[in-house]
C-alpha positions as CSV (number, residue, x, y, z in Angstrom):
1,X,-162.4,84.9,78.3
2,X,-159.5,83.1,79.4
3,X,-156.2,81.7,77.9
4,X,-154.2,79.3,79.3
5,X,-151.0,77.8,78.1
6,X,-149.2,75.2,79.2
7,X,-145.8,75.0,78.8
8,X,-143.6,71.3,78.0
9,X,-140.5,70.6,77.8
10,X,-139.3,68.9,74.9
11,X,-136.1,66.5,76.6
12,X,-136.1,64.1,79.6
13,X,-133.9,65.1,82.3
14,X,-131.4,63.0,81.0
15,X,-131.6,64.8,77.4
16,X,-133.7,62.3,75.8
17,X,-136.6,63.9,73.4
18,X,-139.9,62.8,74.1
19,X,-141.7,60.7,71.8
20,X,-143.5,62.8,68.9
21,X,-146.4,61.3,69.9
22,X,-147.0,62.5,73.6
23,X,-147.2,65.9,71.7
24,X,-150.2,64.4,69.3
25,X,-151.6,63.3,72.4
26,X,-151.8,66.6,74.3
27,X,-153.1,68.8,70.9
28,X,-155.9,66.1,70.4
29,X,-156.6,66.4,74.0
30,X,-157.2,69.7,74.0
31,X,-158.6,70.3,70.6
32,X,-161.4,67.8,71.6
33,X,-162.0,69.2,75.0
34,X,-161.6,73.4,73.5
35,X,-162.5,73.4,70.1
36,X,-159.5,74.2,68.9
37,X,-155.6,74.9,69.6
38,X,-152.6,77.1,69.1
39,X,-149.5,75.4,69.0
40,X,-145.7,77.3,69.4
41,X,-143.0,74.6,68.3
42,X,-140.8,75.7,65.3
43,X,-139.0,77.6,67.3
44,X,-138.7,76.6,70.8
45,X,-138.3,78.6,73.5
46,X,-135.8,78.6,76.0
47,X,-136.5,78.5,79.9
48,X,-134.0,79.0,82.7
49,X,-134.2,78.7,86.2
50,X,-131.9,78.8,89.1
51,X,-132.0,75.6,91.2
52,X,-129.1,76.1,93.2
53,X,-127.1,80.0,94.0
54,X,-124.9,78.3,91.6
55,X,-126.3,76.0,89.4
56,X,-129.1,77.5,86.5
57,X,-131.2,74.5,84.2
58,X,-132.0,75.2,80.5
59,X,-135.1,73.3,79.1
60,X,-136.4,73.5,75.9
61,X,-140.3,74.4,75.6
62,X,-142.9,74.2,73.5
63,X,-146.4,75.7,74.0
64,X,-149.6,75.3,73.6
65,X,-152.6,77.9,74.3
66,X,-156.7,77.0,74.6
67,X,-158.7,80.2,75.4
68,X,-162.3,79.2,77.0
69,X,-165.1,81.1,78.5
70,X,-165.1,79.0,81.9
71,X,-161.8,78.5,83.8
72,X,-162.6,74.8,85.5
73,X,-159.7,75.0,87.7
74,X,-159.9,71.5,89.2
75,X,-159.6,70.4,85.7
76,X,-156.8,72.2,85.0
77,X,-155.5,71.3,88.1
78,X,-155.5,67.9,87.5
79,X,-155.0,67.9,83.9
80,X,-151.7,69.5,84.9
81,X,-150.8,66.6,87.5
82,X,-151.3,64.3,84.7
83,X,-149.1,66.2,82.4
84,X,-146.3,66.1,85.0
85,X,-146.7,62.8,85.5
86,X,-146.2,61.7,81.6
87,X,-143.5,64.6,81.2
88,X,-141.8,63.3,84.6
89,X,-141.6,67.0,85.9
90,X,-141.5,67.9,89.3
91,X,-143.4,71.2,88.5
92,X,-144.9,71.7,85.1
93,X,-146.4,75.4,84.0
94,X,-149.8,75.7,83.3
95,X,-150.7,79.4,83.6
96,X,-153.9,81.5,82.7
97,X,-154.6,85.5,81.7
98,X,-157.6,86.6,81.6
99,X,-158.4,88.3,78.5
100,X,-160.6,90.7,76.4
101,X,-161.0,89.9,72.6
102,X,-161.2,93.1,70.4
């Protein structure tokens, strides 16, 4: 069993909040394609990264986690790209653990 969680950023890079539905979008995505959804966005987290020895971004995240049997990376692969491409990110965080369910 795997889950995978993908993690988006809630502002533009110029601080702007993305529309409320791009977020419906994604969860109906993935609820149609998984069979279901966990969703983190009450409270969201907080990532920080150095781009620069001097200079460290803040975004705010939300996340979303699928677990599924059958890890089709070029899906996810490309299903990332897209994301990217609607959340204008340079590199957007889709990552997987494999896991056991007890």
């Amino acid at each position: 069993m795997y889950l995978v969680q993908i993690l988006l950023p809630l502002y533009d890079n110029s601080g702007g909040p993305f529309p409320q539905p791009e977020y419906v979008r994604v969860r109906d995505e993935l609820t149609e394609r998984f069979g279901g959804i966990t969703t983190y966005l009450r409270s969201p987290a907080e990532g920080l990264w150095r781009e620069t020895p001097t200079t460290t971004v803040r975004d705010d995240i939300v996340i979303y986690e699928v677990m599924t049997e059958q890890l089709d990376r070029a899906w996810w692969r490309s299903y990332r790209q897209e994301l990217s491409t609607r959340y204008r990110q340079d590199m957007l965080i889709v990552r997987v653990s494999e896991v056991q369910l007890l």
